[in-house]
PDB file with SEQRES, HELIX, SHEET and CRYST1 records, atoms N, CA, C and O in Angstrom:
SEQRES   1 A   79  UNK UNK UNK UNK UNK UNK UNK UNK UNK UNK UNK UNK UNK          
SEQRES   2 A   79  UNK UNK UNK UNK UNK UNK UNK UNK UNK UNK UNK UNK UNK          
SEQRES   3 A   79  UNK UNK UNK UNK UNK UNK UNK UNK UNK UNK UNK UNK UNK          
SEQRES   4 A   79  UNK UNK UNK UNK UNK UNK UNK UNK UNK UNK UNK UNK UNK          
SEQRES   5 A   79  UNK UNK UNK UNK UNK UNK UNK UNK UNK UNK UNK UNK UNK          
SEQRES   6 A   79  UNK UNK UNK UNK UNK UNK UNK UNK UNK UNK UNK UNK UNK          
SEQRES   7 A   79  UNK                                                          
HELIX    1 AA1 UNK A   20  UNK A   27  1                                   8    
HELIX    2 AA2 UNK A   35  UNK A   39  1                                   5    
HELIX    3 AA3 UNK A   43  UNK A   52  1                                  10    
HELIX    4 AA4 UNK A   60  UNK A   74  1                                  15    
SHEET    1 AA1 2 UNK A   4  UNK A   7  0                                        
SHEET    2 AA1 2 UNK A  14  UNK A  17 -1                                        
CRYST1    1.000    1.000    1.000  90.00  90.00  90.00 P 1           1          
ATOM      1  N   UNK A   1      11.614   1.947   4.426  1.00  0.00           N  
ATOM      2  CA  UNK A   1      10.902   1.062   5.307  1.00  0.00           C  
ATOM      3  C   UNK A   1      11.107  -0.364   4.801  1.00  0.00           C  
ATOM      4  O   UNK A   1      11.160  -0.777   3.643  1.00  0.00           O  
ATOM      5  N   UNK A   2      11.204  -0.970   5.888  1.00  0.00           N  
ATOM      6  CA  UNK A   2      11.906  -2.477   5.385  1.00  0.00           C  
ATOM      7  C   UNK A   2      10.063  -3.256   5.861  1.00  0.00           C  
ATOM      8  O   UNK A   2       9.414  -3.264   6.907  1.00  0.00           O  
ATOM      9  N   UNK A   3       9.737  -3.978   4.016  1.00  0.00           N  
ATOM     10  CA  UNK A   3       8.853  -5.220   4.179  1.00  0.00           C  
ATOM     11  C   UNK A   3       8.960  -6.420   4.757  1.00  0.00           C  
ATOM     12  O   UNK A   3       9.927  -7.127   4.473  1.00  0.00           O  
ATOM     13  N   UNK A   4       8.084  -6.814   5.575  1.00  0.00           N  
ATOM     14  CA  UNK A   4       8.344  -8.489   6.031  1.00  0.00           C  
ATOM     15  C   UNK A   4       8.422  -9.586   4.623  1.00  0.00           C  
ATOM     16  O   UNK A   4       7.686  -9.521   3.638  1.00  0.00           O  
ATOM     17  N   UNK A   5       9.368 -10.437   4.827  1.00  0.00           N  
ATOM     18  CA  UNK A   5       8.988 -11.221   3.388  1.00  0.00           C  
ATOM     19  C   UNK A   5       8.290 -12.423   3.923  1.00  0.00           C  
ATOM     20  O   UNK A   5       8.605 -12.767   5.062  1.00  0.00           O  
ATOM     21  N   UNK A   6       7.522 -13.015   3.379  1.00  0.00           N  
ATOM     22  CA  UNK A   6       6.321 -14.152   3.285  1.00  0.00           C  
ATOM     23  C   UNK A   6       6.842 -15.211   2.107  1.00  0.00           C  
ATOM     24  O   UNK A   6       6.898 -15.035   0.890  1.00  0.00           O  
ATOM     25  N   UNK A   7       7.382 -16.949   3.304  1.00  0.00           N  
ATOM     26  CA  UNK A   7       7.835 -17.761   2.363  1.00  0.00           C  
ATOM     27  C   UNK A   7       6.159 -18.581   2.302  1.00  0.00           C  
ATOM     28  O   UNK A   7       5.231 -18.709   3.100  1.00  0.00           O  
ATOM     29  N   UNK A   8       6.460 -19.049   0.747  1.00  0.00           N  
ATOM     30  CA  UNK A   8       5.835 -19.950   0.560  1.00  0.00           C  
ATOM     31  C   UNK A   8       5.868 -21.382   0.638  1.00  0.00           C  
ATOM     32  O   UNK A   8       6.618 -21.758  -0.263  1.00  0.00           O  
ATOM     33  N   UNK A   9       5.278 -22.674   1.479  1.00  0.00           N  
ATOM     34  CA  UNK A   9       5.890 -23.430   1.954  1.00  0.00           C  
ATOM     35  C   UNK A   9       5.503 -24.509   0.648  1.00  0.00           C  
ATOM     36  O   UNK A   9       6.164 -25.519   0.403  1.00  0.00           O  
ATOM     37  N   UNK A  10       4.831 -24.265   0.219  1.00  0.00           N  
ATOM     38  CA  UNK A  10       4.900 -24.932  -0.681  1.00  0.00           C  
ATOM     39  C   UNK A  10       5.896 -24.926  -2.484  1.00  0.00           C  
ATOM     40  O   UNK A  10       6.487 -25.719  -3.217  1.00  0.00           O  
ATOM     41  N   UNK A  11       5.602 -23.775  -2.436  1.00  0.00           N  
ATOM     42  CA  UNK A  11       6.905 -23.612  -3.937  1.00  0.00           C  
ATOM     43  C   UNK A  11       8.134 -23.064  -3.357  1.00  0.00           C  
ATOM     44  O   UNK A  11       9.126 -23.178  -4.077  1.00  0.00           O  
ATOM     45  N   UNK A  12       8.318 -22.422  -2.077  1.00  0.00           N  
ATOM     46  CA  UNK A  12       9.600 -22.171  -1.351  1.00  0.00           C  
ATOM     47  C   UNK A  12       9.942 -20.765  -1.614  1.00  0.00           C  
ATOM     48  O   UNK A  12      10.909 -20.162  -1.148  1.00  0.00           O  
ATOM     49  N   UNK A  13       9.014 -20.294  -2.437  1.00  0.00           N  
ATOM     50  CA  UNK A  13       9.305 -18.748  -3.081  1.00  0.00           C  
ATOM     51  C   UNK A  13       9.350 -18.199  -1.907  1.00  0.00           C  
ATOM     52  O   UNK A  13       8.741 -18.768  -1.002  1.00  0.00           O  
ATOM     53  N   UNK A  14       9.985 -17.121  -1.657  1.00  0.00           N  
ATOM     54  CA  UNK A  14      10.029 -15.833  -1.031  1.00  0.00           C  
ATOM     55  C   UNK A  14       8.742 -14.396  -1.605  1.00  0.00           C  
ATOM     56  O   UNK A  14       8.624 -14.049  -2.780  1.00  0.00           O  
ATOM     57  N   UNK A  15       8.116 -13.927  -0.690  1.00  0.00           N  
ATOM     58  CA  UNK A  15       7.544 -12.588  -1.366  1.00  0.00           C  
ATOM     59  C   UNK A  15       6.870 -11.803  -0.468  1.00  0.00           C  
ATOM     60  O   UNK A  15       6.257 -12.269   0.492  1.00  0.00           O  
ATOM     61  N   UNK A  16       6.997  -9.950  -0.879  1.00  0.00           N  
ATOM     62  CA  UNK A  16       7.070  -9.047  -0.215  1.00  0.00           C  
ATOM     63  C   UNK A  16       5.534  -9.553   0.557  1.00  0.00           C  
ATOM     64  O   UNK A  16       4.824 -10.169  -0.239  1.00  0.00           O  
ATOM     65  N   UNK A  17       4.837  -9.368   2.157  1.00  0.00           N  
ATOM     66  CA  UNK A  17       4.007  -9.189   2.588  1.00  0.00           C  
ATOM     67  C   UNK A  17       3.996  -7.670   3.411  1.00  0.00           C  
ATOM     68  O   UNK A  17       4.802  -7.004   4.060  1.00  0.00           O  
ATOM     69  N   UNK A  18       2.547  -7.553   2.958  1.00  0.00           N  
ATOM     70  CA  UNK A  18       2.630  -6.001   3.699  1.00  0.00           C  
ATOM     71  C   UNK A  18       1.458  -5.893   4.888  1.00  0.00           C  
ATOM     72  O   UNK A  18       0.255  -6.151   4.839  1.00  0.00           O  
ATOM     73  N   UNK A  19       2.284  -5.417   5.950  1.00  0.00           N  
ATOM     74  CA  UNK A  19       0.577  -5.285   6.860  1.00  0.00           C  
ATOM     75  C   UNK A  19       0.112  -4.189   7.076  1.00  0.00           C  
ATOM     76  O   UNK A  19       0.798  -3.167   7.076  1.00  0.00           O  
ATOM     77  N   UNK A  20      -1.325  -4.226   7.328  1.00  0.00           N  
ATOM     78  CA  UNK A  20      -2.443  -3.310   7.300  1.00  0.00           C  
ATOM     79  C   UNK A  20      -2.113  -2.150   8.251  1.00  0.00           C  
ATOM     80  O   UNK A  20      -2.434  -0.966   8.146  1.00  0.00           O  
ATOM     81  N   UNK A  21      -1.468  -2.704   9.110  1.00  0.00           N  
ATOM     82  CA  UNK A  21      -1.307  -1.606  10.370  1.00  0.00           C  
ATOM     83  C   UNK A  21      -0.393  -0.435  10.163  1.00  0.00           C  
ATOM     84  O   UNK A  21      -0.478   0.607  10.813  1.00  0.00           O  
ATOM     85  N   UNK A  22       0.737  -0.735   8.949  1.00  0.00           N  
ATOM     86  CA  UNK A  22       2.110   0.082   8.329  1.00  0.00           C  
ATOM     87  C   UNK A  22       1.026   0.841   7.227  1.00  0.00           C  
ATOM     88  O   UNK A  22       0.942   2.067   7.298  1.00  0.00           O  
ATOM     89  N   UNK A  23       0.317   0.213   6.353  1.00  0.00           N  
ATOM     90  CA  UNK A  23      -0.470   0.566   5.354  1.00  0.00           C  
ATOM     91  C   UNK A  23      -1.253   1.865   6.180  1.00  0.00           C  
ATOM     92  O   UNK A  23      -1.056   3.036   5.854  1.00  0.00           O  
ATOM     93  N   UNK A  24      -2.023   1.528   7.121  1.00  0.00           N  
ATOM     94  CA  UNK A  24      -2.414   2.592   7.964  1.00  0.00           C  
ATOM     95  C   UNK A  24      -2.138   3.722   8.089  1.00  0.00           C  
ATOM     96  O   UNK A  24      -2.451   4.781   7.544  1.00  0.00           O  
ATOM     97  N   UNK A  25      -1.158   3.228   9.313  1.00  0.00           N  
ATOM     98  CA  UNK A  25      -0.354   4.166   9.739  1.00  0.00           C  
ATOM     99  C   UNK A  25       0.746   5.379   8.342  1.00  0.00           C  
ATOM    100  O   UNK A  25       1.140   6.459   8.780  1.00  0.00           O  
ATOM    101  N   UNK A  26       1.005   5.095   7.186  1.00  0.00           N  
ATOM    102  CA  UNK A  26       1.256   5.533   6.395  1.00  0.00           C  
ATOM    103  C   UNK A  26       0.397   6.712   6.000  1.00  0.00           C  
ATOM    104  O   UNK A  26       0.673   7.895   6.201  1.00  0.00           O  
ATOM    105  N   UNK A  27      -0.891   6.134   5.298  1.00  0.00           N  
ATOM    106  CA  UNK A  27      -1.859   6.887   4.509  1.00  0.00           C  
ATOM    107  C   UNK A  27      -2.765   7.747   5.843  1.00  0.00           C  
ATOM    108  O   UNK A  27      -3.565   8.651   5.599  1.00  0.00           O  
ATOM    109  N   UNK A  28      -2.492   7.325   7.050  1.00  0.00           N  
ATOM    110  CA  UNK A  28      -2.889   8.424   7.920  1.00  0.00           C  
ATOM    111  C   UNK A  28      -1.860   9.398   8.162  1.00  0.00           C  
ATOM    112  O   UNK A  28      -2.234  10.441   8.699  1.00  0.00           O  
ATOM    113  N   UNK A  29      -0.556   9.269   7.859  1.00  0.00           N  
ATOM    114  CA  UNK A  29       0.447  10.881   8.163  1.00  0.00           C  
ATOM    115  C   UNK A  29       0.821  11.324   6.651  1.00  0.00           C  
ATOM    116  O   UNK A  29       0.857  12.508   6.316  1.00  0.00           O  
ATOM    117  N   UNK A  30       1.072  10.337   5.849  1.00  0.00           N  
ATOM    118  CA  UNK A  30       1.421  10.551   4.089  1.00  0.00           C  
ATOM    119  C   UNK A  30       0.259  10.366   3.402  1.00  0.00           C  
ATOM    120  O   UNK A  30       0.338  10.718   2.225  1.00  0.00           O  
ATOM    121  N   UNK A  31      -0.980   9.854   3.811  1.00  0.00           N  
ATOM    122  CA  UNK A  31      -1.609   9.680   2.489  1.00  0.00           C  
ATOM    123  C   UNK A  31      -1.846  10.578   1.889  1.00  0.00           C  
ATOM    124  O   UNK A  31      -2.373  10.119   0.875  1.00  0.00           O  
ATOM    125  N   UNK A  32      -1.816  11.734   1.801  1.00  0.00           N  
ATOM    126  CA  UNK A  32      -2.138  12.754   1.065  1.00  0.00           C  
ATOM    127  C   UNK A  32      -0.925  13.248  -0.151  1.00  0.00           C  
ATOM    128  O   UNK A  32      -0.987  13.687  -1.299  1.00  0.00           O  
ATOM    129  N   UNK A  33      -0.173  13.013   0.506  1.00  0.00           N  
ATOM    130  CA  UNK A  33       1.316  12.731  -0.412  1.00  0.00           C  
ATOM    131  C   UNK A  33       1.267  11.119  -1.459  1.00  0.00           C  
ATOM    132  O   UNK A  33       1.991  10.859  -2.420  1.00  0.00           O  
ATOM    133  N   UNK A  34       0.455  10.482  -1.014  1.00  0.00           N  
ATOM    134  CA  UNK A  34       0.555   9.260  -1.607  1.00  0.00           C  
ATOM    135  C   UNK A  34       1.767   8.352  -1.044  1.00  0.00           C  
ATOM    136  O   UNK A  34       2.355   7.530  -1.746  1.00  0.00           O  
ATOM    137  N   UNK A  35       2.028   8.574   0.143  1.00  0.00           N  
ATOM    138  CA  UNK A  35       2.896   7.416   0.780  1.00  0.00           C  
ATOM    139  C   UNK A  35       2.302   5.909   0.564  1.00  0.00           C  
ATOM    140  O   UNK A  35       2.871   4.897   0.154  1.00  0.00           O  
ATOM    141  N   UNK A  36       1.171   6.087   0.919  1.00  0.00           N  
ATOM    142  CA  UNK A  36       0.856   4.452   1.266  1.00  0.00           C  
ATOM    143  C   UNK A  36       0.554   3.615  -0.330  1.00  0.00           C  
ATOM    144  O   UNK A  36       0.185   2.448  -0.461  1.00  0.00           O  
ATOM    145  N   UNK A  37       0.801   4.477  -1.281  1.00  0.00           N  
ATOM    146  CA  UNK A  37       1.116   3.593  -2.579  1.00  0.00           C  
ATOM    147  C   UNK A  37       2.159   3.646  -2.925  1.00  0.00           C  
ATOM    148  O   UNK A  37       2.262   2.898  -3.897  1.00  0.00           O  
ATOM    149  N   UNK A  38       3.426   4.296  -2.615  1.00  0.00           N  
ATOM    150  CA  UNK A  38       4.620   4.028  -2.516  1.00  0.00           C  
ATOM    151  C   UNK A  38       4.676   2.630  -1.709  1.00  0.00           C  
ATOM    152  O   UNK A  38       5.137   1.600  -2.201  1.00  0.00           O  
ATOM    153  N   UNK A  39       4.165   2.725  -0.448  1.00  0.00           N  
ATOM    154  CA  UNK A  39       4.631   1.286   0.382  1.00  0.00           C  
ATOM    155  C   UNK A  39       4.182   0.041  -0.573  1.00  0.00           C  
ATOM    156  O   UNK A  39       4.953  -0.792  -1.050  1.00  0.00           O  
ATOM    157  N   UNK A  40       3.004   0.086  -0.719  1.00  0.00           N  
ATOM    158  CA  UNK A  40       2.586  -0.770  -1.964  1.00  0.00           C  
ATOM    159  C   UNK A  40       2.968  -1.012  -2.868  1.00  0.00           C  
ATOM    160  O   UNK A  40       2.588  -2.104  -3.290  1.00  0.00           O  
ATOM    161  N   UNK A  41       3.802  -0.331  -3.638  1.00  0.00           N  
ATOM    162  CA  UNK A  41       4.627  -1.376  -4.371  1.00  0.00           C  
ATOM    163  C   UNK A  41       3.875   0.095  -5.827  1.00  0.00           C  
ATOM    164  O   UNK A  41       4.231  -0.258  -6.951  1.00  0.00           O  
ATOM    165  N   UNK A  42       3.390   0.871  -5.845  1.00  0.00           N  
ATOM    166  CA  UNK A  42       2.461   1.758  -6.903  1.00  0.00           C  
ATOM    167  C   UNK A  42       3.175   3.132  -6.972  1.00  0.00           C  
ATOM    168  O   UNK A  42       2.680   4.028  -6.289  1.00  0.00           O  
ATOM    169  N   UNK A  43       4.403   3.445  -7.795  1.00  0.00           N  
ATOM    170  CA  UNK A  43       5.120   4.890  -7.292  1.00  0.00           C  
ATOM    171  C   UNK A  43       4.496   5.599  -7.995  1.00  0.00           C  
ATOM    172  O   UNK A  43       4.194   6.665  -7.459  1.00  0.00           O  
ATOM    173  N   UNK A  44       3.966   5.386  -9.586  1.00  0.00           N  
ATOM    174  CA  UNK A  44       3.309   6.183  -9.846  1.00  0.00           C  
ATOM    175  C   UNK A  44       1.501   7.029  -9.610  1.00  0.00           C  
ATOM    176  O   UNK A  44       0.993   8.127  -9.833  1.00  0.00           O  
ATOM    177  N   UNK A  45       1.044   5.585  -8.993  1.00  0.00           N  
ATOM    178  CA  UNK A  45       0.126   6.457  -8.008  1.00  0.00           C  
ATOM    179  C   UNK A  45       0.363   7.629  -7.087  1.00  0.00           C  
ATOM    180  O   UNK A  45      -0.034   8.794  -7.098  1.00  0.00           O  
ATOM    181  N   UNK A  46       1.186   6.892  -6.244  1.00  0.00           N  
ATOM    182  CA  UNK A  46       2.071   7.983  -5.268  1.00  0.00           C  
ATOM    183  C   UNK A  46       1.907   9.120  -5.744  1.00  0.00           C  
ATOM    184  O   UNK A  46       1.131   9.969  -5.304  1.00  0.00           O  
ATOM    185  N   UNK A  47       2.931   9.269  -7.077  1.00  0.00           N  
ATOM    186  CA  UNK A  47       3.273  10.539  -7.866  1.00  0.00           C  
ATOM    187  C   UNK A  47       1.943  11.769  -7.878  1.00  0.00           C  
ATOM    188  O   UNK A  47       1.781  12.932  -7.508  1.00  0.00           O  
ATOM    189  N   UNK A  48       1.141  10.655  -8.565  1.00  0.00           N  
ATOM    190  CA  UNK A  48      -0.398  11.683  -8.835  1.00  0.00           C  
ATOM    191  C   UNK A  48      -0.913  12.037  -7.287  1.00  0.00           C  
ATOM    192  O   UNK A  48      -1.092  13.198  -6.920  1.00  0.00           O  
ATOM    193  N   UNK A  49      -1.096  11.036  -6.549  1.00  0.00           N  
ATOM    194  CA  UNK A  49      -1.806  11.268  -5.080  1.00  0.00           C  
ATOM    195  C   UNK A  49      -0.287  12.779  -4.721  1.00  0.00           C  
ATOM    196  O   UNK A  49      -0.819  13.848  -4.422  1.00  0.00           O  
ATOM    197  N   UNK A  50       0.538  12.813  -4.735  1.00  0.00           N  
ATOM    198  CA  UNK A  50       1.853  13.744  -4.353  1.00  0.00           C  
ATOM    199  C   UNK A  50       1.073  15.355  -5.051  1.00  0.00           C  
ATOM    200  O   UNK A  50       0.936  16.372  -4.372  1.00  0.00           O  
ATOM    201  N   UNK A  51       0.591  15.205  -6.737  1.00  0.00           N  
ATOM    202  CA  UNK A  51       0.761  16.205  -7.423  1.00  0.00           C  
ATOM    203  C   UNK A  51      -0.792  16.778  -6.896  1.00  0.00           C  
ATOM    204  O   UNK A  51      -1.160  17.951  -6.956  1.00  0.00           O  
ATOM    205  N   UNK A  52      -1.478  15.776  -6.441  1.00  0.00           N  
ATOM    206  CA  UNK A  52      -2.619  16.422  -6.365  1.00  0.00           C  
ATOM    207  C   UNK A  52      -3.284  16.393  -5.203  1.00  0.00           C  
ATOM    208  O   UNK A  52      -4.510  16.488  -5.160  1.00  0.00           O  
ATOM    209  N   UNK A  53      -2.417  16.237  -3.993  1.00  0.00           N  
ATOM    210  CA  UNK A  53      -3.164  15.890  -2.682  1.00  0.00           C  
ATOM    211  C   UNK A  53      -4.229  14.800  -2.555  1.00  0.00           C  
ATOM    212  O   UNK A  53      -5.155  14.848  -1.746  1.00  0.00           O  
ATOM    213  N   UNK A  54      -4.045  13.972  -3.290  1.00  0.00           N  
ATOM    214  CA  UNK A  54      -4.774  12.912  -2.955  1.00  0.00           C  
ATOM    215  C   UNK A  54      -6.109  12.823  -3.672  1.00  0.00           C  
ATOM    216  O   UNK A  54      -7.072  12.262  -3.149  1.00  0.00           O  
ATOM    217  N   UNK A  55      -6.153  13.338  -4.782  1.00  0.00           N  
ATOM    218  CA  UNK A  55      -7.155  13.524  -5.622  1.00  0.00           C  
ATOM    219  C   UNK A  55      -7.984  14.723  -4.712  1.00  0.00           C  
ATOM    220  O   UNK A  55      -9.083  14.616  -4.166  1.00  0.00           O  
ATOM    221  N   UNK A  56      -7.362  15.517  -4.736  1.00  0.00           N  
ATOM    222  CA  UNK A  56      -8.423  16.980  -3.326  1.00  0.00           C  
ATOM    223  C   UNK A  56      -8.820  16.575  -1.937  1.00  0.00           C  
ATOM    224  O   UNK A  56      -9.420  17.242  -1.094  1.00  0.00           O  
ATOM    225  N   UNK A  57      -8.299  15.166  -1.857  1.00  0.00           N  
ATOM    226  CA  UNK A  57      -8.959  15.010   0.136  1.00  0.00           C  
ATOM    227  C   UNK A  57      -9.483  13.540  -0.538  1.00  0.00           C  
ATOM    228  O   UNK A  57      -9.074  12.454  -0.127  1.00  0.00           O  
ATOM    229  N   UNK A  58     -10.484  13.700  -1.672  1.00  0.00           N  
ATOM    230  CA  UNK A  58     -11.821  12.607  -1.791  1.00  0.00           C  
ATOM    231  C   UNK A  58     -11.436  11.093  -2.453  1.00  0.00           C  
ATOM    232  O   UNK A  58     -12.145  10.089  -2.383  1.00  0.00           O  
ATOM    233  N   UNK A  59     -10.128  11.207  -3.108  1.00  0.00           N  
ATOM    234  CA  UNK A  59      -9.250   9.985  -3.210  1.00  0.00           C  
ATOM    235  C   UNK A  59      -8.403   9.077  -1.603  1.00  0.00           C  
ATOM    236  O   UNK A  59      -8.415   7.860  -1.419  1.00  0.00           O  
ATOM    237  N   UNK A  60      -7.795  10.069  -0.725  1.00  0.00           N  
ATOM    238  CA  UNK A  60      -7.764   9.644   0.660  1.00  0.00           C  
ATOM    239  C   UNK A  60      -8.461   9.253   1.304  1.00  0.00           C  
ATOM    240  O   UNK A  60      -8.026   8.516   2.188  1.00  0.00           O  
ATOM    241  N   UNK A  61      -9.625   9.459   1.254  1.00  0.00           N  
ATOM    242  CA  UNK A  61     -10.695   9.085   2.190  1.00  0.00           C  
ATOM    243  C   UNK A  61     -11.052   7.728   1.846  1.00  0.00           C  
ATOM    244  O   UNK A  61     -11.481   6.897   2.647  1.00  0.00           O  
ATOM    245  N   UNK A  62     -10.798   7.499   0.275  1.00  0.00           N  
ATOM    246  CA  UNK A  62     -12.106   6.255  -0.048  1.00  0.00           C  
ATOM    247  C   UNK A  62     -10.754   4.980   0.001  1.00  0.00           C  
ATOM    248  O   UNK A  62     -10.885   3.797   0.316  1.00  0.00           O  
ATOM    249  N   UNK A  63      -9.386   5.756  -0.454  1.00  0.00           N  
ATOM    250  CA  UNK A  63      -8.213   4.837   0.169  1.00  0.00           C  
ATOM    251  C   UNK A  63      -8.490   4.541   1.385  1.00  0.00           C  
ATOM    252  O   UNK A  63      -8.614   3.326   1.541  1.00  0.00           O  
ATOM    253  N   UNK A  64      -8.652   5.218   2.405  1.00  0.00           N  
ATOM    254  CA  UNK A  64      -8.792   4.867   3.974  1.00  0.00           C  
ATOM    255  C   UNK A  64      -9.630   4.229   4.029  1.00  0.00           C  
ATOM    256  O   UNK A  64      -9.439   3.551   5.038  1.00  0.00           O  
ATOM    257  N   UNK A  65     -11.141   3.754   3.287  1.00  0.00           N  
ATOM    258  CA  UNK A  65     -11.897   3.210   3.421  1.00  0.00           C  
ATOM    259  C   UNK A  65     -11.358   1.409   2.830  1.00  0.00           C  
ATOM    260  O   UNK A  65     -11.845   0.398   3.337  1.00  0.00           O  
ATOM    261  N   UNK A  66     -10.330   1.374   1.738  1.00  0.00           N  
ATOM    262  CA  UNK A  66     -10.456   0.755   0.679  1.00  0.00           C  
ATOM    263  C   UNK A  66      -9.464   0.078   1.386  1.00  0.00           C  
ATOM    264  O   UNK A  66      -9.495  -1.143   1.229  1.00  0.00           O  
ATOM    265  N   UNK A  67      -8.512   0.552   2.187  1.00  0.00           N  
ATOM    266  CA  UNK A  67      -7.080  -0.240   2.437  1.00  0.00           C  
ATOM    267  C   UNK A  67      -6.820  -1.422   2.619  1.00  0.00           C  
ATOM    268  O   UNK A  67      -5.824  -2.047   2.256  1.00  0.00           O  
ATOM    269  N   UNK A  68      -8.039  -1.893   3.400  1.00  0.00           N  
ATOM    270  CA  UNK A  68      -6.946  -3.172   4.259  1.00  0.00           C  
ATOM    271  C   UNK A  68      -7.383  -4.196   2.682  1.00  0.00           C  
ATOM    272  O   UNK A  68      -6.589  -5.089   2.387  1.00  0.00           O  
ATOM    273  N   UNK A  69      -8.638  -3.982   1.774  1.00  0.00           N  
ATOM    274  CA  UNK A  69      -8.704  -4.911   0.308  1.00  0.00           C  
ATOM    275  C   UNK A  69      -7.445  -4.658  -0.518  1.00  0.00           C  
ATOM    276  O   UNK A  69      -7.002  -5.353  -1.432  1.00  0.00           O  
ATOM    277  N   UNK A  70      -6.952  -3.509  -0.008  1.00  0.00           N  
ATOM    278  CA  UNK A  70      -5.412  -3.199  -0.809  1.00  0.00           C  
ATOM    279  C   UNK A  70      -4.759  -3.925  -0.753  1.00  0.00           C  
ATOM    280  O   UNK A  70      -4.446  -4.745  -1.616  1.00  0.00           O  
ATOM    281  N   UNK A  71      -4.461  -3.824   0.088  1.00  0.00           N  
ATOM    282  CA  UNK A  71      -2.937  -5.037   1.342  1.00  0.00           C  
ATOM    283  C   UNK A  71      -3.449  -6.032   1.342  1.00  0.00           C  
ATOM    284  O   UNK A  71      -2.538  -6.760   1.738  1.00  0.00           O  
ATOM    285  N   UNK A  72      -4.848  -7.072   1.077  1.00  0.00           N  
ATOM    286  CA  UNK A  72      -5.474  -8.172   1.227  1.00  0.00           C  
ATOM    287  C   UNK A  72      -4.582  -8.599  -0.616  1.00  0.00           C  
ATOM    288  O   UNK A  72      -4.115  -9.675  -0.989  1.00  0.00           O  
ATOM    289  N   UNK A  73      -4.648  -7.406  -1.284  1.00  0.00           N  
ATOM    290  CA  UNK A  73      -5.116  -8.103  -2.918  1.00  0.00           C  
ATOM    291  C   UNK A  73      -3.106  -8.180  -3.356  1.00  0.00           C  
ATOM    292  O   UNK A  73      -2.467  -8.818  -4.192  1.00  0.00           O  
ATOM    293  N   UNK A  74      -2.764  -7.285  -2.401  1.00  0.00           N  
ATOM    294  CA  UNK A  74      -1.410  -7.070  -3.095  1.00  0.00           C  
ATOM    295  C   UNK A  74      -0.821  -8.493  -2.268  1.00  0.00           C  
ATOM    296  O   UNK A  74      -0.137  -9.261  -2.945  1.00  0.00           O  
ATOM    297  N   UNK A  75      -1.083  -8.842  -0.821  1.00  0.00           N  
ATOM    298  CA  UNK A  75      -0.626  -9.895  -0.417  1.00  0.00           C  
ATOM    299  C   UNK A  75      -1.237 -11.275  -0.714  1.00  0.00           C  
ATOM    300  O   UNK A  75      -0.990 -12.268  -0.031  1.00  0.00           O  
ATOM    301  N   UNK A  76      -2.090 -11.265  -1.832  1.00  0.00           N  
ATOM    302  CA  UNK A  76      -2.448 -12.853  -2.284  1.00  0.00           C  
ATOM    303  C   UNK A  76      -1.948 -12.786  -3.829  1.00  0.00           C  
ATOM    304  O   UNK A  76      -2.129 -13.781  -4.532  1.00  0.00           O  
ATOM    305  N   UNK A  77      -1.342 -11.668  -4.353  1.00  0.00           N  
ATOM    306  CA  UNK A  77      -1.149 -11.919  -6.059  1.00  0.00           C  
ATOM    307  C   UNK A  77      -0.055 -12.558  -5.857  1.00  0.00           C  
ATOM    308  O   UNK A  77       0.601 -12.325  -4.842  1.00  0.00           O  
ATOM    309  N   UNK A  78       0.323 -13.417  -6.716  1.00  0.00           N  
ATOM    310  CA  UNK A  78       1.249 -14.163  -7.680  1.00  0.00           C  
ATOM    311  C   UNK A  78       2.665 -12.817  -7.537  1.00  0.00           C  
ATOM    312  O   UNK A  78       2.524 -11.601  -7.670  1.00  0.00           O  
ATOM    313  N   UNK A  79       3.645 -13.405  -7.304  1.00  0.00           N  
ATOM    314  CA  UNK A  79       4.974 -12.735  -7.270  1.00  0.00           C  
ATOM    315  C   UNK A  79       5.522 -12.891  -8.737  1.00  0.00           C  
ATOM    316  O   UNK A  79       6.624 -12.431  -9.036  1.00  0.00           O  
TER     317      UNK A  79                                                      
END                                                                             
């Protein structure tokens, strides 16, 4: 899956932005696999959410609750 990149107009940097709606749409058909921390930029979350279904169901859920502060925190950090 190809990220939108987000320039910065002030230092000119380039950097990955991710939106909420892909983040979504992810962790609603993969999250249980841990897709939507793969998209995020987190493989080894992924890995564990993969080995363990998502912490049993009760790690997915509070992701689904938690997401869009996900994608808020990963798209304001420092590149």
């Amino acid at each position: 899956m190809t990220r939108v990149q987000q320039l910065n107009p002030e230092t000119g940097e380039v950097k990955p932005y991710y939106s909420t709606g892909a983040a979504f749409a992810i962790w609603l058909f993969f999250g249980l696999l841990g897709g939507h921390w793969f998209y995020l930029g987190h493989p080894w979350r992924g890995v564990i959410y993969f080995c363990t279904a998502g912490w049993f169901g009760i790690g997915w859920i509070i992701d689904g609750i938690n997401l869009p502060d996900y994608v808020r925190l990963h798209n304001d950090r420092p590149s």
